[in-house]
Short mmCIF file of the C-alpha atoms (twelve columns), coordinates in Angstrom:
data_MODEL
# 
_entry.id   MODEL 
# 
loop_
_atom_site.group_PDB 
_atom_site.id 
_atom_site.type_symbol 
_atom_site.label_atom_id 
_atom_site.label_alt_id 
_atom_site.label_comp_id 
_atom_site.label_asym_id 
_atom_site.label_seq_id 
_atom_site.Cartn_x 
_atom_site.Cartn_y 
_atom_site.Cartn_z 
_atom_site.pdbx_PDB_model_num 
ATOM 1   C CA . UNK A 1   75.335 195.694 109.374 1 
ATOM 2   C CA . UNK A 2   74.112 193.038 107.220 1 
ATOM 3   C CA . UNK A 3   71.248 194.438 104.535 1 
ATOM 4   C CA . UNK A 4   68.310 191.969 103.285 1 
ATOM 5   C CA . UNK A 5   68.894 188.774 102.157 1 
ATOM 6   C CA . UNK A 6   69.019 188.266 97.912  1 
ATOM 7   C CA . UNK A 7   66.491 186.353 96.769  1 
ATOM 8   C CA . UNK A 8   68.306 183.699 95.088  1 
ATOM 9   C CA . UNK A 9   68.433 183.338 91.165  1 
ATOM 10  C CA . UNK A 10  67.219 180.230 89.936  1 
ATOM 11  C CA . UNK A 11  67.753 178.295 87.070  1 
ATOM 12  C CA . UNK A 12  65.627 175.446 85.337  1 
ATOM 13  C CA . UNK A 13  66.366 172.357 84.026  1 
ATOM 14  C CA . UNK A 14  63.445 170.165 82.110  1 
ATOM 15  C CA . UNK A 15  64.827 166.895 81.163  1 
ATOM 16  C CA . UNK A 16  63.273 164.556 78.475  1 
ATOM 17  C CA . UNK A 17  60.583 162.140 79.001  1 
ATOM 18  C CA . UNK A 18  57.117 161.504 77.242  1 
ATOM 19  C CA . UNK A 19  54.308 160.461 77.993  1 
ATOM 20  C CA . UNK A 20  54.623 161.313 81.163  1 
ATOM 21  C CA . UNK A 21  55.420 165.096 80.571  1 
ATOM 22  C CA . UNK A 22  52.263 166.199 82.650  1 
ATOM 23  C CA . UNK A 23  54.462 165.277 85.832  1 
ATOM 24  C CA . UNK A 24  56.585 168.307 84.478  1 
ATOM 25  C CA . UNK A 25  53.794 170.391 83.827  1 
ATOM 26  C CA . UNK A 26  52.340 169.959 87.115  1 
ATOM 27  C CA . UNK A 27  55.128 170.897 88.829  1 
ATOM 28  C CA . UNK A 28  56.302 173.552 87.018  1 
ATOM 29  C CA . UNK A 29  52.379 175.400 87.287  1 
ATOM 30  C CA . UNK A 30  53.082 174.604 91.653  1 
ATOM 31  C CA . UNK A 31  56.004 176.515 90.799  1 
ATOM 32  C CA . UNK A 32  54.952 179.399 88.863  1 
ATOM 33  C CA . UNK A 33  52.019 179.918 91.416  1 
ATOM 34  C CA . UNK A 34  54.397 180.515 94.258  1 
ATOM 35  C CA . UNK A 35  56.063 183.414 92.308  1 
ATOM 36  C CA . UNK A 36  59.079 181.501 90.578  1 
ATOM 37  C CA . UNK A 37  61.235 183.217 87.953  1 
ATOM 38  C CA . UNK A 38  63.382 181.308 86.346  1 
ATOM 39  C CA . UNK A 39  67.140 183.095 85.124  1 
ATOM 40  C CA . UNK A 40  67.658 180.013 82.814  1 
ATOM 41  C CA . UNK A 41  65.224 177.885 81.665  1 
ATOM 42  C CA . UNK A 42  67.310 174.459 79.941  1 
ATOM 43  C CA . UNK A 43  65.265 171.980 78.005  1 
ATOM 44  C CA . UNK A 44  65.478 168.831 76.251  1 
ATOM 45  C CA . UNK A 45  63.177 166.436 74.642  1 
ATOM 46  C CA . UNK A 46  59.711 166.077 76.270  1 
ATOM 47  C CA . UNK A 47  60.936 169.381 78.581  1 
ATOM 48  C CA . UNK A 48  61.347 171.355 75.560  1 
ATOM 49  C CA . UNK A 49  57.250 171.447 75.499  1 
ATOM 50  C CA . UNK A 50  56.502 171.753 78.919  1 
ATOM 51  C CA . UNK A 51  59.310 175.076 78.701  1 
ATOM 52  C CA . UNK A 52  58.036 176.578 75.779  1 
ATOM 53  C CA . UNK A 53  53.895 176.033 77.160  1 
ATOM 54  C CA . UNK A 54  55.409 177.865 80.022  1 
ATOM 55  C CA . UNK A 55  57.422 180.371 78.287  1 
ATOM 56  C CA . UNK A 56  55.429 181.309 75.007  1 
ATOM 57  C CA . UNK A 57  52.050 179.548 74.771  1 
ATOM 58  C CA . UNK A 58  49.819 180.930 72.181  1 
ATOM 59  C CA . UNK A 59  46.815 182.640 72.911  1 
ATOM 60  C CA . UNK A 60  46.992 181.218 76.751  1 
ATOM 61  C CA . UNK A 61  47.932 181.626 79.545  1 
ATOM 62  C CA . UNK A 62  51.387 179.896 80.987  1 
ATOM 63  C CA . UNK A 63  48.373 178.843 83.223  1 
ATOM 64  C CA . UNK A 64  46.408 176.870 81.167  1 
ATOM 65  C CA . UNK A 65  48.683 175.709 79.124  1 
ATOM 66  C CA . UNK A 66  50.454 173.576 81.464  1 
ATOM 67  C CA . UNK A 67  46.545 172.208 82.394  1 
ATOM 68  C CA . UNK A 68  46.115 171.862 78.653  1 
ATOM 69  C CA . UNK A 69  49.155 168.994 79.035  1 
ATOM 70  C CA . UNK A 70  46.820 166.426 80.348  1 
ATOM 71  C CA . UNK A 71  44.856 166.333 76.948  1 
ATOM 72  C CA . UNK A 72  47.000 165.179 75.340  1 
ATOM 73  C CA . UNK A 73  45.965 162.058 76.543  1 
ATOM 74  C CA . UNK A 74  43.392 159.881 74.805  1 
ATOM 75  C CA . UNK A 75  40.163 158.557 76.545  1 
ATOM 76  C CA . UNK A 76  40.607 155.604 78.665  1 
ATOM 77  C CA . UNK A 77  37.398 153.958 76.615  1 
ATOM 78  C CA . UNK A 78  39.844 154.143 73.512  1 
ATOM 79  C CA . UNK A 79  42.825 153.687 74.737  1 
ATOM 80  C CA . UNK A 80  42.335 150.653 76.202  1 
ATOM 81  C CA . UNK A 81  40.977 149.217 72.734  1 
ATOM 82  C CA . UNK A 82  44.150 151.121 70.925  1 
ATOM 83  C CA . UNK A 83  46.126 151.697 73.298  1 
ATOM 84  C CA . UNK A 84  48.653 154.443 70.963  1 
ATOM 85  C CA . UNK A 85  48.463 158.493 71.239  1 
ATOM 86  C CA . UNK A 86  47.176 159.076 67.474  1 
ATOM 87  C CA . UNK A 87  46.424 162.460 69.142  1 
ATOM 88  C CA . UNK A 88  50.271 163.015 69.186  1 
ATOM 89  C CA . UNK A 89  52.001 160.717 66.949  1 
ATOM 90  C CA . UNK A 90  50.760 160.999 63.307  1 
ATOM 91  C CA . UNK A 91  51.456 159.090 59.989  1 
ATOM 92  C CA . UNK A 92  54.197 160.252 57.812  1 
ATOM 93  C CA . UNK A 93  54.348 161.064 54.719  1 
ATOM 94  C CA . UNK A 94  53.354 164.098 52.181  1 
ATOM 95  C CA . UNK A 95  49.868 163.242 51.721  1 
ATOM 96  C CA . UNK A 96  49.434 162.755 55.399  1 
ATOM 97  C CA . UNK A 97  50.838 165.865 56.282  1 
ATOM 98  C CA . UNK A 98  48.297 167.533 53.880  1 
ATOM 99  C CA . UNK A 99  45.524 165.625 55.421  1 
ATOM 100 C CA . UNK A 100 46.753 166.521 58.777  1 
ATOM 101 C CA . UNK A 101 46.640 170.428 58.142  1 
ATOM 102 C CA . UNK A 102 43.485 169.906 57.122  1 
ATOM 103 C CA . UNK A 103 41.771 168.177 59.784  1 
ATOM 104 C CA . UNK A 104 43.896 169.457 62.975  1 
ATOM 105 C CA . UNK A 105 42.082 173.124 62.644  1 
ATOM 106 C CA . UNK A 106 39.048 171.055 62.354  1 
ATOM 107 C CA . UNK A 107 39.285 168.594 65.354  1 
ATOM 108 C CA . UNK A 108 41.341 171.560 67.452  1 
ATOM 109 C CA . UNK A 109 37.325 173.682 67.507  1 
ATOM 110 C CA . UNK A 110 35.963 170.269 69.413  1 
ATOM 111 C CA . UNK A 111 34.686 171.293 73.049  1 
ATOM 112 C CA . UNK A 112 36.589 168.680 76.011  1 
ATOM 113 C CA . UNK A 113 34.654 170.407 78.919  1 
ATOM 114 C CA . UNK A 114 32.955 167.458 79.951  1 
ATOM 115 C CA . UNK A 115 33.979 163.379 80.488  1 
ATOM 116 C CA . UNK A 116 31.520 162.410 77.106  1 
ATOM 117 C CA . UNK A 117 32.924 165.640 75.155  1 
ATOM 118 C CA . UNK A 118 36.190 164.419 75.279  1 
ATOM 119 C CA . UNK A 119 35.229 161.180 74.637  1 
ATOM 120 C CA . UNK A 120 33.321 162.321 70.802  1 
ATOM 121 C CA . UNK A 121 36.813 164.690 70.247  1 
ATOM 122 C CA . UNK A 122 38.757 161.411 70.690  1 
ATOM 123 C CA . UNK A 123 36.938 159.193 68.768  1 
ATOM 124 C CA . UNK A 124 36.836 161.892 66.076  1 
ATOM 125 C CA . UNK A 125 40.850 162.401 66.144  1 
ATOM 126 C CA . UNK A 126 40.823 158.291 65.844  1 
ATOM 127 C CA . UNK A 127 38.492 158.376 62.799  1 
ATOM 128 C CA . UNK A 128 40.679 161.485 61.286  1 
ATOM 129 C CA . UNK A 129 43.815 159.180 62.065  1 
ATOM 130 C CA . UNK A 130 42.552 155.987 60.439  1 
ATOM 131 C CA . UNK A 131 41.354 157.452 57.122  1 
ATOM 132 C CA . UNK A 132 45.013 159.425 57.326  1 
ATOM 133 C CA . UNK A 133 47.056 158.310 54.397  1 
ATOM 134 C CA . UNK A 134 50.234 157.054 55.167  1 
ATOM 135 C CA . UNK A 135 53.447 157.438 52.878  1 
ATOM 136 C CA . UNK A 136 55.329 154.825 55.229  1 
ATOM 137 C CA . UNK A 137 57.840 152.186 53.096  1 
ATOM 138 C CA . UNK A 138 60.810 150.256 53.600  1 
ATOM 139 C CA . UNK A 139 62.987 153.209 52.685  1 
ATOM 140 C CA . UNK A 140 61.345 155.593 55.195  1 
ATOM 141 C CA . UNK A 141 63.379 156.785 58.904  1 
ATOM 142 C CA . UNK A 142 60.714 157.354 60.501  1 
ATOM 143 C CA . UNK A 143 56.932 156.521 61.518  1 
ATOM 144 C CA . UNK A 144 55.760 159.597 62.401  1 
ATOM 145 C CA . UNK A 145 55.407 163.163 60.736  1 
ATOM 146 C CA . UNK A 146 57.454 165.870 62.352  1 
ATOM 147 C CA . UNK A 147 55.014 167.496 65.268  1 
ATOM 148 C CA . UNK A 148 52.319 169.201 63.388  1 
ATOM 149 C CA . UNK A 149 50.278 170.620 66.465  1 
ATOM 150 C CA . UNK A 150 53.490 172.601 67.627  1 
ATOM 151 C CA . UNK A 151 52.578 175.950 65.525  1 
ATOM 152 C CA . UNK A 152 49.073 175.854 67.573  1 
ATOM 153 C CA . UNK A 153 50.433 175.498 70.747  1 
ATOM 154 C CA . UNK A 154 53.404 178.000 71.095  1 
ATOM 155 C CA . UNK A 155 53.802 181.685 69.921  1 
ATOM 156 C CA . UNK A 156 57.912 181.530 68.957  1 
ATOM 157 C CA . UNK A 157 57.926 185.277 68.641  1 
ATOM 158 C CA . UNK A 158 56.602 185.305 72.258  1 
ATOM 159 C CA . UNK A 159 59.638 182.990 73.513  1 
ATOM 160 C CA . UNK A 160 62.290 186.016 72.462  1 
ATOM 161 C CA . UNK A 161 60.534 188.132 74.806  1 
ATOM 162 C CA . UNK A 162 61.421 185.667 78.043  1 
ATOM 163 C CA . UNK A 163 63.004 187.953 80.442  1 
ATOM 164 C CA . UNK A 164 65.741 185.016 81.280  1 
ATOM 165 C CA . UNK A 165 67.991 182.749 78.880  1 
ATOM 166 C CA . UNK A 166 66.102 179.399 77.408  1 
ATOM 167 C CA . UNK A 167 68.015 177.107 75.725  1 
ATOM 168 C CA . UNK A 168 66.831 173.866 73.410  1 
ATOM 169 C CA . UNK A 169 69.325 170.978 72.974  1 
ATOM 170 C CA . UNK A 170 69.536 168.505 69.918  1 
ATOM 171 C CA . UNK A 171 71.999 166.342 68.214  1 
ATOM 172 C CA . UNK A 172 73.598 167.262 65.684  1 
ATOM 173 C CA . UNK A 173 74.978 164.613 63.051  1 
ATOM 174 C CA . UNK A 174 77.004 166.542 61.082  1 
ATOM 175 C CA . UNK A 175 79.130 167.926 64.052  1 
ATOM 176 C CA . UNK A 176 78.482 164.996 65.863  1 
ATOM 177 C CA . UNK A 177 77.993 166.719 69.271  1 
ATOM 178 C CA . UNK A 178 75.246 168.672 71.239  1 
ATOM 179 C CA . UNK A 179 73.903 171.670 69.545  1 
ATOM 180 C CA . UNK A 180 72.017 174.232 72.300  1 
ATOM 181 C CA . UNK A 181 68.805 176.728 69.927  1 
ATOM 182 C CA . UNK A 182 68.406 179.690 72.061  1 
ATOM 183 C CA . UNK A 183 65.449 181.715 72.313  1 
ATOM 184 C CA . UNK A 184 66.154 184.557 70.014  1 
ATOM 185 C CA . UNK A 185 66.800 181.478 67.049  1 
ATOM 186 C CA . UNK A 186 64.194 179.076 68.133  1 
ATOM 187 C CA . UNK A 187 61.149 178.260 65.164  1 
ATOM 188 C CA . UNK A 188 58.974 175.585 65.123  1 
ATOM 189 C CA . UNK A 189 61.270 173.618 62.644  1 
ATOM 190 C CA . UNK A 190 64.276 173.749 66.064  1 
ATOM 191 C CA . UNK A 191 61.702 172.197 67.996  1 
ATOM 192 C CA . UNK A 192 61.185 169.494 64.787  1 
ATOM 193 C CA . UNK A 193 64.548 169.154 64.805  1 
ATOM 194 C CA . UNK A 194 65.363 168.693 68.430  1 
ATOM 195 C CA . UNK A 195 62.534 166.313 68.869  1 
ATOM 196 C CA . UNK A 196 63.651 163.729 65.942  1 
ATOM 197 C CA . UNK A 197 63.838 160.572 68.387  1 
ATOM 198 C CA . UNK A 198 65.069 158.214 65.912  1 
ATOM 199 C CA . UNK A 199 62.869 155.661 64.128  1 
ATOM 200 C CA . UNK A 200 59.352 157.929 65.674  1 
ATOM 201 C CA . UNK A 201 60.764 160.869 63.846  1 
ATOM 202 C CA . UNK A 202 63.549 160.475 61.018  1 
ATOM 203 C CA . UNK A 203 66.148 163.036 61.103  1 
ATOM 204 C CA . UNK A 204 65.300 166.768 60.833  1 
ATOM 205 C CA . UNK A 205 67.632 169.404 58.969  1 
ATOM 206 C CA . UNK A 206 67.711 172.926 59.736  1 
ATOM 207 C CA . UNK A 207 69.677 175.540 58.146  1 
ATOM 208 C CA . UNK A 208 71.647 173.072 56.522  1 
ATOM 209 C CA . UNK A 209 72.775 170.734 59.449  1 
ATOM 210 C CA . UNK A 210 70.485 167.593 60.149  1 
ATOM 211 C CA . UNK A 211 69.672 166.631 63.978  1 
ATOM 212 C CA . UNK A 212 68.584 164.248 66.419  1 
ATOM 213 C CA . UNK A 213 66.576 164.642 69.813  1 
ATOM 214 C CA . UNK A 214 68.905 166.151 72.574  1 
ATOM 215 C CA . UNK A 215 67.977 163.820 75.480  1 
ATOM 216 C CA . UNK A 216 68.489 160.940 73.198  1 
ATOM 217 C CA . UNK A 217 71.991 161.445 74.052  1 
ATOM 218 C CA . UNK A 218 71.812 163.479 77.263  1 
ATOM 219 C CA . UNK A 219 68.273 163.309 79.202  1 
ATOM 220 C CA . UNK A 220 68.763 166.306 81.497  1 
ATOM 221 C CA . UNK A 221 70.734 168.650 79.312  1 
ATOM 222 C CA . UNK A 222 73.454 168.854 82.312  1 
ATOM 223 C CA . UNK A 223 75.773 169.442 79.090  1 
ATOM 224 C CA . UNK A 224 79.613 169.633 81.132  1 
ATOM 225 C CA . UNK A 225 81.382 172.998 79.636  1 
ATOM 226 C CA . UNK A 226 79.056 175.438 78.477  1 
ATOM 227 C CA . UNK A 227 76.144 174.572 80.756  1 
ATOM 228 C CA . UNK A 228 78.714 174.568 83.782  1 
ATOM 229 C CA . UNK A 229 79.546 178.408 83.022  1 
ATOM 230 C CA . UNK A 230 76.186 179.820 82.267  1 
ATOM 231 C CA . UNK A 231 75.053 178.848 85.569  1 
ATOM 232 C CA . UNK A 232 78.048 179.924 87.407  1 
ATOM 233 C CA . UNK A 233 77.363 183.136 85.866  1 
ATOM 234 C CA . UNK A 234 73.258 183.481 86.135  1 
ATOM 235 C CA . UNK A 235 72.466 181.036 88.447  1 
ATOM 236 C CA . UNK A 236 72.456 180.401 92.303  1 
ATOM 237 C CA . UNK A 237 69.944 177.708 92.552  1 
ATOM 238 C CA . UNK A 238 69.338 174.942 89.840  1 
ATOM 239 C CA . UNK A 239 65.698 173.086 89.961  1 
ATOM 240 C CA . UNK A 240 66.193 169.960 87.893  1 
ATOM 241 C CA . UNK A 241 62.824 167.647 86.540  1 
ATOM 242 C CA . UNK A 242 63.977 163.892 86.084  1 
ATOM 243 C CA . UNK A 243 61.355 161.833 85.164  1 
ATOM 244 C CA . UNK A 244 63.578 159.382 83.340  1 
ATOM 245 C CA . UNK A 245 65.889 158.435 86.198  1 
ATOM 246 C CA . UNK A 246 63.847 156.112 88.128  1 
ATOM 247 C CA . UNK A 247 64.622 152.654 88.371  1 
ATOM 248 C CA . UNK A 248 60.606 152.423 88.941  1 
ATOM 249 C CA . UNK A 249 60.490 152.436 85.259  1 
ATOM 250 C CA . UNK A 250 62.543 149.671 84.689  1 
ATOM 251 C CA . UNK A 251 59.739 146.236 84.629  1 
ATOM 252 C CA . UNK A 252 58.612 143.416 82.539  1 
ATOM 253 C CA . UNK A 253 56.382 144.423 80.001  1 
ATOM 254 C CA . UNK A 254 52.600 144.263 79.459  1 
ATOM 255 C CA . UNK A 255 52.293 143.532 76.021  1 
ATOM 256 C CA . UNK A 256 54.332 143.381 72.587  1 
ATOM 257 C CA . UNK A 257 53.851 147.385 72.186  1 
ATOM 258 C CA . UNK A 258 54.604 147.842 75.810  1 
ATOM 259 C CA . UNK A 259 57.974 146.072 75.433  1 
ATOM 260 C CA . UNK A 260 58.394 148.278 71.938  1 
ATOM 261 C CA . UNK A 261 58.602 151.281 74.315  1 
ATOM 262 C CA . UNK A 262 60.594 150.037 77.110  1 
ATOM 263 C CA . UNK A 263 63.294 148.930 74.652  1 
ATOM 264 C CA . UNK A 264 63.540 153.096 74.319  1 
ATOM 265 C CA . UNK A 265 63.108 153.972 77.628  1 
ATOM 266 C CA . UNK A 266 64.812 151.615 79.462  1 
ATOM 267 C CA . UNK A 267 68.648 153.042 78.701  1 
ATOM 268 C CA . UNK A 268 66.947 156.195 79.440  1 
ATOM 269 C CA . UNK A 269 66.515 155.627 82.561  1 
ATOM 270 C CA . UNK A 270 70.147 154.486 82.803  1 
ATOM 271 C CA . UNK A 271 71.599 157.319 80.586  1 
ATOM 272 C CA . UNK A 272 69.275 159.859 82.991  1 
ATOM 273 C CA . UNK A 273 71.463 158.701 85.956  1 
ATOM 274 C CA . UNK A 274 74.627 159.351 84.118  1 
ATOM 275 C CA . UNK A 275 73.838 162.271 83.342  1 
ATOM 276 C CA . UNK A 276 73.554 163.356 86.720  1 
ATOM 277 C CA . UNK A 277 77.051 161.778 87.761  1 
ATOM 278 C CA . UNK A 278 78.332 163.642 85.270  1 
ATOM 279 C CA . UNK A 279 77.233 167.147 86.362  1 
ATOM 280 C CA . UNK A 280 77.554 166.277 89.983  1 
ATOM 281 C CA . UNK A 281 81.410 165.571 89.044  1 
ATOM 282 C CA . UNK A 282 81.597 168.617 86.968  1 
ATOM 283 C CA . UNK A 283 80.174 170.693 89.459  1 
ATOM 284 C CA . UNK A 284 82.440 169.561 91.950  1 
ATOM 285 C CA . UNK A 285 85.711 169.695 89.887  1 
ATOM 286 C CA . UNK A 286 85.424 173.613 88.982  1 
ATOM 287 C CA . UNK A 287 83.811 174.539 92.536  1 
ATOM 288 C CA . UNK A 288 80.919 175.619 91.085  1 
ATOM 289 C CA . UNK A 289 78.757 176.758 94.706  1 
ATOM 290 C CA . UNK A 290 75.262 176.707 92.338  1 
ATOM 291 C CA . UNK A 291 72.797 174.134 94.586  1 
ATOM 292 C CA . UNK A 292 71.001 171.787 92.830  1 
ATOM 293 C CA . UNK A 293 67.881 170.496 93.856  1 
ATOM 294 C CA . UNK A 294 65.517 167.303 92.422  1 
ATOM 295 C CA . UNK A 295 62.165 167.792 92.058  1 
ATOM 296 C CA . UNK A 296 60.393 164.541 94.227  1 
ATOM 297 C CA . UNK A 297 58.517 163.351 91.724  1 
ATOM 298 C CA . UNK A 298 58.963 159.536 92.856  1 
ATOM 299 C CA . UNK A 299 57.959 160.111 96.495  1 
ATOM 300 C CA . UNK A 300 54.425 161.095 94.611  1 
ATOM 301 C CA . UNK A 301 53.803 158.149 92.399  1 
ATOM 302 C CA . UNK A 302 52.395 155.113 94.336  1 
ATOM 303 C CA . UNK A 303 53.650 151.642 93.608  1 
ATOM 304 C CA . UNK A 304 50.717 150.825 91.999  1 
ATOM 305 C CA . UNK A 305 51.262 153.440 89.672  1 
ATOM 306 C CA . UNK A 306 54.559 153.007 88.348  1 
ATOM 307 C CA . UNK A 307 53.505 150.056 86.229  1 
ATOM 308 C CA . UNK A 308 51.180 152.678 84.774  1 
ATOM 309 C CA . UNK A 309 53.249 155.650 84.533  1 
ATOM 310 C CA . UNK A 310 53.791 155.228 80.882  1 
ATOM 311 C CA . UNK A 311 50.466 154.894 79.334  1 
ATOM 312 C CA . UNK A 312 48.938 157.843 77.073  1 
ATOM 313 C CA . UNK A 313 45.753 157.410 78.879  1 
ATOM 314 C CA . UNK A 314 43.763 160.716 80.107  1 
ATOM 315 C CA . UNK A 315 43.068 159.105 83.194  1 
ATOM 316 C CA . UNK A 316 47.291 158.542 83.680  1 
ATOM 317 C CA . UNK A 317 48.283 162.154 82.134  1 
ATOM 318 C CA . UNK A 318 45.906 163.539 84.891  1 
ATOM 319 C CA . UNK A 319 47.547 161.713 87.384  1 
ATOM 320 C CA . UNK A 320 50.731 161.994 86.112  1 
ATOM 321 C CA . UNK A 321 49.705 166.057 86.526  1 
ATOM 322 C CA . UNK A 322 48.460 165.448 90.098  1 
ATOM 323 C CA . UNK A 323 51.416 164.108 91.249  1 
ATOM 324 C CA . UNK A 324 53.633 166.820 89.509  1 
ATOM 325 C CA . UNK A 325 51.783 169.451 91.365  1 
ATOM 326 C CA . UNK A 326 52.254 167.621 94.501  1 
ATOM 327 C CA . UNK A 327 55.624 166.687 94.447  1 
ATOM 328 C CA . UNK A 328 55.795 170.672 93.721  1 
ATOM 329 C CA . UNK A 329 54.128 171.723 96.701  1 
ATOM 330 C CA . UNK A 330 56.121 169.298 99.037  1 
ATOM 331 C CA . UNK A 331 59.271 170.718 97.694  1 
ATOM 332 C CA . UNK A 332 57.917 174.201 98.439  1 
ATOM 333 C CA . UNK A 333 56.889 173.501 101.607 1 
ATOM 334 C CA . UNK A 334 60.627 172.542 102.232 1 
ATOM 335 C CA . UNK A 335 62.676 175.329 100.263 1 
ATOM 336 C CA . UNK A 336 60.514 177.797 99.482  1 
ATOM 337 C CA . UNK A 337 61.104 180.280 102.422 1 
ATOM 338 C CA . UNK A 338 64.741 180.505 101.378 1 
ATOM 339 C CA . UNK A 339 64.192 180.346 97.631  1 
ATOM 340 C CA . UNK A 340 61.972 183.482 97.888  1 
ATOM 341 C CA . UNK A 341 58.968 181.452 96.817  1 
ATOM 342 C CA . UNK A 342 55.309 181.324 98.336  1 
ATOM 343 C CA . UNK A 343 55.142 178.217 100.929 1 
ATOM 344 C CA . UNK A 344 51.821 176.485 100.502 1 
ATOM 345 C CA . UNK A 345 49.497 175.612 103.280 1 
ATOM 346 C CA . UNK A 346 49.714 171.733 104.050 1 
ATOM 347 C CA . UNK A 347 47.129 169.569 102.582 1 
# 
């Protein structure tokens, strides 16, 4: 006689893919709400936040940290003056850096409750920005300072308590191959390094070996080899989050800094698909029986939207959130039962 059913072990894969990370987030929070644990949480690029909110967020909840994703957007009044995430992105340089410790604490105590409250925090993170000095010269790899806000958002000696395996994936240029941080070795300075998108961020050393962002090179972190065995040994289902392989985001661009970010994104979206081949054929040649399932995030975003999808706007990120959590609970509604998970009443 047959006994119950196992619940089947899950794995996590969060590929790259800012700004529109809140897609991610909301997904991930539909997720968590119907009772997921994750065995393996994989992470690259923009993923590597949305993991670690999840996994480690200081002095949060999982919870509210994935809400917290949709501030990082800036307020549509300023954005569509300046339309450029200051709020994220800051100048580089030495000085800068100093003046950015200074005023982050500073701007970080400003209440967002309300529609006009966010709109004063903005505008005061765009004053704090402008009167930023900014070390930037011909010589320079990079525009932007290494992430300063990481330390405030995630507790790292939280992230070695993570019941499963969570893995970080750069680039590194001295071995000139992927390098995966694990959780018991990840510090904020492996998230600088694995987050040092070249010409935003110029190349980040640590511990003696200098690296690029992981999903710079491979979007999904669907690494072939070592990837391939940790699931076959700790995984039964894989949940992947591509919001990079969508031909959607492929279009003729608004403006001159619009076309500035689709010259990045646009191989993305053609790397993200390889990417997938590449596992799928991987998968197939060592008979891996793991199941892999996509997380519908374009069957959420209208038309109208895609256009759209890349703006740092608050009014996108919240969208971009919305449809995240929706795309979540219509995947529920369709595995959960036989995933173990909470199956959500139709809206």
């Amino acid at each position: 006689m047959d006994g119950p059913a196992r619940t089947p072990r899950l794995g996590l894969v969060l590929g790259g893919g800012a700004p529109n990370l809140p897609l991610m987030a909301g997904a991930l929070l539909a997720l968590h709400e119907a009772g997921a644990k994750f065995e393996m949480i994989s992470t690259t690029g923009a993923g590597m936040l949305v993991g670690l909110l999840y996994a480690a967020p200081k002095d949060r909840t999982p919870e509210e940290a994935l809400r917290s994703t949709r501030d990082l957007g800036v307020h549509d009044l300023i954005y569509g003056a300046f339309p450029v995430n200051y709020k994220v992105f800051h100048k580089f340089g030495p000085m800068a850096e100093m003046w950015t410790r200074m005023t982050l604490p500073w701007l970080a105590k400003l209440p967002r409750s309300s529609d006009f409250e966010r709109l004063v925090s903005d505008w005061a993170s765009l004053v704090a920005a402008t009167l930023s000095p900014w070390d930037i010269t011909g010589t320079g790899t990079g525009l932007c300072q290494p992430p300063p806000w990481i330390e405030d958002a995630v507790d790292f000696g939280k992230l070695r308590e993570f019941p499963g395996l969570f893995r970080m994936t750069a680039w590194s240029i001295d071995d000139e191959e992927e390098h995966t941080f694990t959780k018991h070795e990840i510090t904020a300075e492996h998230f600088k390094a694995a987050l040092a998108m070249p010409f935003i961020y110029a190349p980040y050393s640590v511990n003696g070996k200098t690296y690029l962002e992981g999903s710079a090179f491979d979007t999904l972190e669907f690494a072939p080899g070592e990837l391939i065995d940790i699931i076959d040994d700790h995984v039964d289902t894989l949940i992947f989050f591509d919001v990079l392989g969508h031909r959607n985001l492929v279009r003729a661009p608004k403006n001159l800094y619009d076309a500035w970010v689709l010259s990045i994104i646009n191989p993305l979206v053609r790397l993200a698909e390889l990417n997938l081949k590449v596992f799928e054929y991987e998968r197939r040649e060592k008979g891996l029986k793991v199941e892999v399932l996509g997380m519908p995030f374009a069957d959420h975003i209208s038309d109208e939207r895609w256009p759209y999808v890349l703006d740092w706007s608050h009014s996108n990120m919240s969208e971009l959130f919305d449809n995240g959590y929706a795309a979540a609970r219509a995947f529920l509604q369709e595995n959960g039962a036989r995933l173990g998970l909470k199956v959500p009443e139709p809206v």
